[in-house]
C-alpha positions as a printed NumPy array, in Angstrom:
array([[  0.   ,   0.   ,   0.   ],
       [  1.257,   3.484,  -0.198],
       [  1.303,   5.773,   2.912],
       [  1.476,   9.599,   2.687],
       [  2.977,  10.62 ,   6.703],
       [  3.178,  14.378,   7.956],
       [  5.083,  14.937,  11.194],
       [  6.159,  18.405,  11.877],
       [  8.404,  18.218,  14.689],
       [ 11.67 ,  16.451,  16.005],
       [  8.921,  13.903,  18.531],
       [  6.907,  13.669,  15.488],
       [ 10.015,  12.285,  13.549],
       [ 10.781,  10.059,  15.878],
       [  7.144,   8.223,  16.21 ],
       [  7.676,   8.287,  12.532],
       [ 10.453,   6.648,  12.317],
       [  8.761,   3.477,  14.514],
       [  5.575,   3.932,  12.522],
       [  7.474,   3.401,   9.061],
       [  9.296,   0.465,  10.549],
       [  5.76 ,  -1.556,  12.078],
       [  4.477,  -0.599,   8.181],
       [  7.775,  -2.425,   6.987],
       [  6.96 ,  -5.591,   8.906],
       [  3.452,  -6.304,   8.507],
       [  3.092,  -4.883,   4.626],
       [  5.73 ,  -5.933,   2.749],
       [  4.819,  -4.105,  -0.055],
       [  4.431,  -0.621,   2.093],
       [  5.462,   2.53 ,   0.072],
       [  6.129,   5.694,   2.048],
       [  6.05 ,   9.5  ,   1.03 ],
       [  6.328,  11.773,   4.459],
       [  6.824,  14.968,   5.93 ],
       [  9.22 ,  14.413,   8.438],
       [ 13.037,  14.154,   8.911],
       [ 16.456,  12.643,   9.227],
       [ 15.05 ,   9.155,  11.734],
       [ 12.145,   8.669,   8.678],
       [ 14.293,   9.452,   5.743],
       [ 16.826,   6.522,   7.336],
       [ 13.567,   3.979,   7.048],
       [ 13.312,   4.377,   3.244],
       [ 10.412,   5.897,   1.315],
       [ 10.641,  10.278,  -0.337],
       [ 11.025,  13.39 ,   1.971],
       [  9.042,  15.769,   0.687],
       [  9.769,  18.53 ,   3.503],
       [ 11.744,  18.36 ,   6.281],
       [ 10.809,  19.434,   9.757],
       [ 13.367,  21.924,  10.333],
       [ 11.751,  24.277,   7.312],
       [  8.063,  23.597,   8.887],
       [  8.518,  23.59 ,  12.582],
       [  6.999,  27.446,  13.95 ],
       [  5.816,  27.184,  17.556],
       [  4.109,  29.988,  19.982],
       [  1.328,  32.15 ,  18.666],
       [  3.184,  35.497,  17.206],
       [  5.833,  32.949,  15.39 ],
       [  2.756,  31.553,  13.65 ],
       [  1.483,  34.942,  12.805],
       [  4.286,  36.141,  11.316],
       [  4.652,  33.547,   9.256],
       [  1.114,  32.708,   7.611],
       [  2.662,  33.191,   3.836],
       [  4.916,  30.519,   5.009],
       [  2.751,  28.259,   6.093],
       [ -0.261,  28.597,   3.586],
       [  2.448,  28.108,   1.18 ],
       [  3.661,  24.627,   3.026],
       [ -0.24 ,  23.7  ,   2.789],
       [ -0.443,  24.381,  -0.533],
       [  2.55 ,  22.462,  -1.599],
       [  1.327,  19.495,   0.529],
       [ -2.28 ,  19.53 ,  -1.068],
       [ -0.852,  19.229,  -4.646],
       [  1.783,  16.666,  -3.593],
       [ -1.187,  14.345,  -1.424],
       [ -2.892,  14.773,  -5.126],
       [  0.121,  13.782,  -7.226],
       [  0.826,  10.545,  -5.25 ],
       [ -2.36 ,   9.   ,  -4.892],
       [ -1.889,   7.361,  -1.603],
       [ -4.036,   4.502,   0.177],
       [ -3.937,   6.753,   3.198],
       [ -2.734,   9.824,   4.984],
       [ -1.062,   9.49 ,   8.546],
       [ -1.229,  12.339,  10.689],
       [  1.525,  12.427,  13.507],
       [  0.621,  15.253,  15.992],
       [  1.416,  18.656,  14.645],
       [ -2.706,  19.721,  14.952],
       [ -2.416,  23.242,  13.639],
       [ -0.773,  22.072,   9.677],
       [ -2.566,  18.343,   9.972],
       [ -5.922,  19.489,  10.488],
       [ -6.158,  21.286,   7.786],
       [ -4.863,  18.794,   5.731],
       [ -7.371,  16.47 ,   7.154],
       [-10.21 ,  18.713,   6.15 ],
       [ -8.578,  18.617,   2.398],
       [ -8.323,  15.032,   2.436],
       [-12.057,  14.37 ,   3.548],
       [-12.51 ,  16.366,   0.207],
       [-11.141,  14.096,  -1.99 ],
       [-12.454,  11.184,  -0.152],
       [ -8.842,  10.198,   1.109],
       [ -9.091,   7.855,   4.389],
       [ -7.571,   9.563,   6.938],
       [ -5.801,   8.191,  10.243],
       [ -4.431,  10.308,  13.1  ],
       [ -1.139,   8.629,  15.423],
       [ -0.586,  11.004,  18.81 ],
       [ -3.206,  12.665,  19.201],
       [ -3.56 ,  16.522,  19.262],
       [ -3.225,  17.85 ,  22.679],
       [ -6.883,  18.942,  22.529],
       [ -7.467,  17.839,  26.615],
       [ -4.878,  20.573,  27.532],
       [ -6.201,  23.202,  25.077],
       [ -8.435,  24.237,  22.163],
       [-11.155,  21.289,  23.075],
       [-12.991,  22.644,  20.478],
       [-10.872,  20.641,  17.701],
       [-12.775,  17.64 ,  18.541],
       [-15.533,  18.814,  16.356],
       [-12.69 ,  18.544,  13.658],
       [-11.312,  15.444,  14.385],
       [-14.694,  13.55 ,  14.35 ],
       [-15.58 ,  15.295,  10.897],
       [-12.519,  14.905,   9.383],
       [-10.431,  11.446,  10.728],
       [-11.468,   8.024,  10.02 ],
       [ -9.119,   6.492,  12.816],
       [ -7.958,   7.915,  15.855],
       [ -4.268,   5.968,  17.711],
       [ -3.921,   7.355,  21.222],
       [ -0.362,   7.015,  23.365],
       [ -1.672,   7.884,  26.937],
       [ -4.185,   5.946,  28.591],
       [ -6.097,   8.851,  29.764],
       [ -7.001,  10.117,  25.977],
       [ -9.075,   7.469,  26.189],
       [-11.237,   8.815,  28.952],
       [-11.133,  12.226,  27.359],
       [-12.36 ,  10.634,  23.977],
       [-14.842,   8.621,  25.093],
       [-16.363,  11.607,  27.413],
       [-16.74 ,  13.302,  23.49 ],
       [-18.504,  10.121,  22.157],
       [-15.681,   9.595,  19.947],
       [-14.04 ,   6.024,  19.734],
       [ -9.864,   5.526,  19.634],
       [ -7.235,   2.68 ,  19.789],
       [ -4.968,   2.692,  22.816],
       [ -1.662,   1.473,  21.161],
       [  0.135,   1.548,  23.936],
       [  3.831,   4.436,  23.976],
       [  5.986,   4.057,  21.446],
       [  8.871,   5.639,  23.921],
       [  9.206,   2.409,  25.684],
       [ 10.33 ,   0.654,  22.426],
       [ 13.279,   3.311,  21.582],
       [ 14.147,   3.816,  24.942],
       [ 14.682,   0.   ,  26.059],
       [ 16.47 ,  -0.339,  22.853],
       [ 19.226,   2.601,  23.684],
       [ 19.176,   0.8  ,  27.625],
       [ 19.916,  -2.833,  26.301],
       [ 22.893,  -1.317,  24.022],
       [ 26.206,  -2.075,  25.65 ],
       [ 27.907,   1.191,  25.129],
       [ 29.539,   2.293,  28.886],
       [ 29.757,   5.98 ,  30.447],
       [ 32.911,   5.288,  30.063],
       [ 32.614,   5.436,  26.425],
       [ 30.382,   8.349,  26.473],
       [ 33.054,  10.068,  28.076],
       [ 36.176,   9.106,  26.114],
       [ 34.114,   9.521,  23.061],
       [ 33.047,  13.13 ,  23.35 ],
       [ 36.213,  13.869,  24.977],
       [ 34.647,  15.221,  28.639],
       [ 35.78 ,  14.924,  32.051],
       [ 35.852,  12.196,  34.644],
       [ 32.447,  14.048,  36.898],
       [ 29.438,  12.996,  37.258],
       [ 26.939,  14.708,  34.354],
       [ 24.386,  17.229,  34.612],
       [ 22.289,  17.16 ,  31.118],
       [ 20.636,  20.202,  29.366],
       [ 18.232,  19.634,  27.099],
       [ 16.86 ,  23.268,  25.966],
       [ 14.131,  22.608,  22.946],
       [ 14.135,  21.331,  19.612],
       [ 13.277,  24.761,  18.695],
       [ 15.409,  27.819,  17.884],
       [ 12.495,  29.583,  19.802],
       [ 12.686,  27.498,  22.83 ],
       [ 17.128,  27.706,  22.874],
       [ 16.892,  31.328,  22.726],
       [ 14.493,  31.889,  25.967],
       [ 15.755,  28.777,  27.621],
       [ 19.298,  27.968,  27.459],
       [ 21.652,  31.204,  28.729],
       [ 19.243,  30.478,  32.249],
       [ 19.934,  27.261,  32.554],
       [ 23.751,  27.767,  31.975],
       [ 23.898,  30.45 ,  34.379],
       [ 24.022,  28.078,  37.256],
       [ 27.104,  25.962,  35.877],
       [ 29.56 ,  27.809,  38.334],
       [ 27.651,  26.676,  41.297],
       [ 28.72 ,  22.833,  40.847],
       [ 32.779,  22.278,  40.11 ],
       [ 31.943,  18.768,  40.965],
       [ 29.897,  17.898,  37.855],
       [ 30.171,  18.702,  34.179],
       [ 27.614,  20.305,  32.619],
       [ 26.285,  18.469,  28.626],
       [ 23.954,  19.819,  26.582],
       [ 21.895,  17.448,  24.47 ],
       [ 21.568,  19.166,  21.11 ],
       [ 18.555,  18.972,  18.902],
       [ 18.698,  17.488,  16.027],
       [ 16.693,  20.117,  13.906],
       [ 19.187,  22.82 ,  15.306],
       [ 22.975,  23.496,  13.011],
       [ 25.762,  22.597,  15.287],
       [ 27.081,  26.397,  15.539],
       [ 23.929,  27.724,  16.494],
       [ 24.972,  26.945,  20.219],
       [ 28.656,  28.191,  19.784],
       [ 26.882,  31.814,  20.963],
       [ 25.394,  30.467,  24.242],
       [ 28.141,  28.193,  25.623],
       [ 31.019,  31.169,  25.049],
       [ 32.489,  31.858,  28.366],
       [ 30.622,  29.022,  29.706],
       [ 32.413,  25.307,  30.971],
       [ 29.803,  23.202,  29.192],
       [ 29.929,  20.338,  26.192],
       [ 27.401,  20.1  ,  24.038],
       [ 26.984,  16.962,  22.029],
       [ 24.957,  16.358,  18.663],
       [ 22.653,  13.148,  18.206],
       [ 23.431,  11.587,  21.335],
       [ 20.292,  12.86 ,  23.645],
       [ 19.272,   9.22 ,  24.591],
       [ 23.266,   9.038,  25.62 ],
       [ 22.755,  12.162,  27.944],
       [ 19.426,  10.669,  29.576],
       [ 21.34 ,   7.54 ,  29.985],
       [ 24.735,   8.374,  31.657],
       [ 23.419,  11.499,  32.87 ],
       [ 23.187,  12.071,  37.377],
       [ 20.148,  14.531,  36.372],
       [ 18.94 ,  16.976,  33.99 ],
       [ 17.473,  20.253,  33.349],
       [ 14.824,  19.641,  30.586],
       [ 11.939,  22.185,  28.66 ],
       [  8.873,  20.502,  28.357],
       [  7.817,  18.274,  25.886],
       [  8.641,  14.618,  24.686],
       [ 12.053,  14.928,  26.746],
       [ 10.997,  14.794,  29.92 ],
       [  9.048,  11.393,  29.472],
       [ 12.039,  10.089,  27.759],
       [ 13.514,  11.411,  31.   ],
       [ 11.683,   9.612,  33.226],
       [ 11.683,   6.47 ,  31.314],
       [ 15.594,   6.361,  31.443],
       [ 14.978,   6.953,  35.345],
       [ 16.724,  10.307,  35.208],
       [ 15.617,  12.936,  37.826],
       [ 14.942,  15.972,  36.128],
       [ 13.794,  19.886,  36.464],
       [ 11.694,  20.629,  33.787],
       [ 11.962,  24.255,  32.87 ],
       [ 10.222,  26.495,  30.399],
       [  9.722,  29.996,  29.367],
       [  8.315,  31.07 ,  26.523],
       [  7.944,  34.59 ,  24.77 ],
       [  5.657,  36.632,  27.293],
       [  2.682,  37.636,  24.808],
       [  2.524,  33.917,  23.847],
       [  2.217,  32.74 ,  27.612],
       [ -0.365,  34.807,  28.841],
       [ -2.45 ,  34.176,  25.502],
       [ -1.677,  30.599,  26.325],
       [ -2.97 ,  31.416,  29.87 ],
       [ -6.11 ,  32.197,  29.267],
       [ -6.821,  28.774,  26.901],
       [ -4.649,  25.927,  28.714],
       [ -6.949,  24.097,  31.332],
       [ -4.167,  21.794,  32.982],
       [ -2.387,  21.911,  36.062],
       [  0.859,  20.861,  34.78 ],
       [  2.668,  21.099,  31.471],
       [  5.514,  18.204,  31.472],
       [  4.149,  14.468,  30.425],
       [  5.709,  12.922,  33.55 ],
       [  2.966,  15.046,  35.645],
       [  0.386,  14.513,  33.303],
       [  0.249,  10.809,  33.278],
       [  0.583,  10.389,  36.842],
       [ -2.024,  13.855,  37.944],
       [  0.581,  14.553,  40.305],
       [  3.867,  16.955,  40.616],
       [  6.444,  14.276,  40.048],
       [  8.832,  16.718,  38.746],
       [  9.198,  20.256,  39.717],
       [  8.223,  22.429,  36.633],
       [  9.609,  26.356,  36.545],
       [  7.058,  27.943,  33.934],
       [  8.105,  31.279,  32.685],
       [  9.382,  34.072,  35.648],
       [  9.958,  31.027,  38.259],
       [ 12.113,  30.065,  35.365],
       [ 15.179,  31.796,  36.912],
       [ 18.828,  31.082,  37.558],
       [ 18.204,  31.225,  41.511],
       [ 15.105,  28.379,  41.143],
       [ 16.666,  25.845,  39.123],
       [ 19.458,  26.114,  41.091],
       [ 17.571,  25.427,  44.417],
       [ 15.715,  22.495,  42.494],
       [ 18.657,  21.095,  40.927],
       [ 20.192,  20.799,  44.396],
       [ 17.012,  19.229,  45.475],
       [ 16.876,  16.092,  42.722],
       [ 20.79 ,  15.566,  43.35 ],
       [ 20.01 ,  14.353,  46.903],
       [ 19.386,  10.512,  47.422],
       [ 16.215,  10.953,  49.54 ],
       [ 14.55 ,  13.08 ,  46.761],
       [ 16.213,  10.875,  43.717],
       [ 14.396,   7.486,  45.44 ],
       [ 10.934,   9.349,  45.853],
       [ 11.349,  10.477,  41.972],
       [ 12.033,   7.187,  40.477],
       [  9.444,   5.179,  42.435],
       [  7.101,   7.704,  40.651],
       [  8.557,   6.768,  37.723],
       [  7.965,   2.967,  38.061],
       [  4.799,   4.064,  38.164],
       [  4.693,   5.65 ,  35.047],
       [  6.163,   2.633,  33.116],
       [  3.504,   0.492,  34.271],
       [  0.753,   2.615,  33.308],
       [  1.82 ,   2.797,  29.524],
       [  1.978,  -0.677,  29.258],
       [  5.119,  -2.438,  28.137],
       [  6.773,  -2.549,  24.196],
       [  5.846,  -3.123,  20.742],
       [  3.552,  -0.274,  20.404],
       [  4.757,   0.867,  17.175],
       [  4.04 ,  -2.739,  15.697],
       [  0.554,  -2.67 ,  16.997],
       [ -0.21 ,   0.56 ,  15.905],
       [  1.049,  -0.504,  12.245],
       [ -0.871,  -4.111,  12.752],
       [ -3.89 ,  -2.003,  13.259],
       [ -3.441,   0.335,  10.218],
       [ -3.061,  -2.172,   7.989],
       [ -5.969,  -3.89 ,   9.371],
       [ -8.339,  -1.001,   9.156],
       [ -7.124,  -0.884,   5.307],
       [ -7.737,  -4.225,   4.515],
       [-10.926,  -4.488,   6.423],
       [ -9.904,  -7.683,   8.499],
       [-10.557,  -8.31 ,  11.899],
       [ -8.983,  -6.308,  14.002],
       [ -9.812,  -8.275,  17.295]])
């Protein structure tokens, strides 16, 4: 069959990535066209666009570039057209896949969506979309189910992806001593940065969280670089600063890493998942936040407090996002008492997404749902 797949974002690329490879097992005759980036290009199949051109996050970004985008829309209607797929696969990315979704119930295209939009943290109002434009709906996070069902709108649970690429980087025999000899850092214990997979996101995050590097000699300070981002992009942060950063290795960070200062997103589940303590710290630009303010219903804004409706992680949002509070939390998650509290929690989490092979089952379904077998 031939699969068209949009993902707009570095998380998006990844769940890609797995997708493409469950396709590859259970249709052997699976063709792939995507919007995506480097992890789906290395499966096989055409890049049409890659992430790094499409990614624009926070409300004024997105105003300021509307030629852009209607532009990226347009290109992707005519290209959907052109390749006559069996399906389109939406990955997350609501604001660009929506409206493709609408196009595609236009031309009678089936239409499946894998990671859902965040629509039970804001903009509920999508739902009305979803159920007029998507055939199939493949939730991560057992409590979209709930939400869904509340809306009178059937999903498949598939389980989280995460746990398959994370227990594969775990079982891998590479040693922190390797990671350390091969990046050329110091024998200390490692504090890990990870500031955004978006240029936005460095800019507002990164110089704070580097602030506090002279306040711990005993570790070394590594920042996890996103793989969207061009290597000398940091060069203008770290100046001055004693801090490594290293490119495609984040998994290697989370891994070898004591604990970690982390924005919010897909990170800080991988986080937990690799049993790293973590501070999870955000701020974004300050007319974005308090628009987002008045829209955003949850109580917390990092996955690891999501999934468990508790503060398992201390999140600095925006002004508590200072050099002086992520200092006084980083000293907090270095201390054994705290550390055993953190990753009981995340035992916790592990159980409640279920175990491996999600990406497989999500692909088993798809396929499925195409052929119209028995999906039981």
């Amino acid at each position: 069959m031939k699969y068209y797949i949009i993902a707009g974002e570095a998380s998006g690329d990844l769940h890609g990535s797995n997708l493409l490879k469950g396709l590859k097992q259970v249709d052997n005759k699976a063709e792939f066209r995507f919007w995506g980036g480097d992890l789906m290009k290395a499966q096989g199949g055409t890049l049409v666009k890659h992430y790094k051109e499409t990614a624009i996050m926070g409300f004024v970004e997105v105003l300021m570039n509307l030629n852009k985008i209607k532009s990226f829309l347009k290109i992707c209607k005519q290209d959907i057209l052109n390749y006559n797929p069996d399906v389109l696969i939406l990955v997350d990315y609501p604001g660009f896949n929506l409206r493709i979704a609408e196009f595609a119930k236009s031309i009678n295209l089936k239409t499946y969506y894998y990671i859902s939009p965040k629509i039970w943290a804001w903009k509920e109002s999508r739902i009305k979309k979803i159920k007029a434009f998507i055939d199939k709906m493949f939730v991560i996070f057992p409590f979209e189910v709930d939400f869904f069902k509340k809306h009178n709108y059937k999903v498949d649970y598939v389980g989280n992806p995460l746990l398959d690429a994370v227990q594969e980087k775990i079982d891998t025999k590479e040693t922190i001593v390797d990671f350390i000899r091969n990046n050329k850092l110091e024998n200390k214990p490692i504090i890990g940065i990870v500031a955004g997979s978006r240029k936005q996101e460095i800019d507002r995050n990164l110089n704070i969280m580097l602030q506090i590097i002279p306040d711990y000699p005993q570790y070394q300070f590594v920042i996890a670089a996103a793989p969207s981002i061009e290597p000398n992009y940091y060069d203008r942060f770290i100046e001055g600063h004693n801090v490594k950063v290293v490119f495609n290795q984040t998994y290697d960070v989370f891994k070898f890493a004591k604990a970690a200062l982390i924005t919010s997103g897909t990170a800080t589940l991988e986080a937990a998942l690799f049993n790293l303590p973590q501070v999870v710290c955000y701020r974004a630009g300050n007319i974005s936040y308090f628009i987002a303010k008045q829209f955003v219903k949850l109580k917390y804004i990092s996955l690891v407090n999501l999934i468990m409706d508790k503060e398992v992680v201390r999140e600095l949002i925006q002004f508590d996002m200072n050099p002086q509070m992520v200092k006084t939390e980083l000293d907090k998650i270095l201390e054994p008492k705290q550390q055993e509290c953190i990753l009981t929690n995340y035992k916790d989490i592990r159980e409640r997404l279920g175990g491996t092979g999600a990406s497989k089952r999500v692909a088993q379904l798809i396929y499925n749902y195409l052929k119209n077998t028995d999906t039981k």
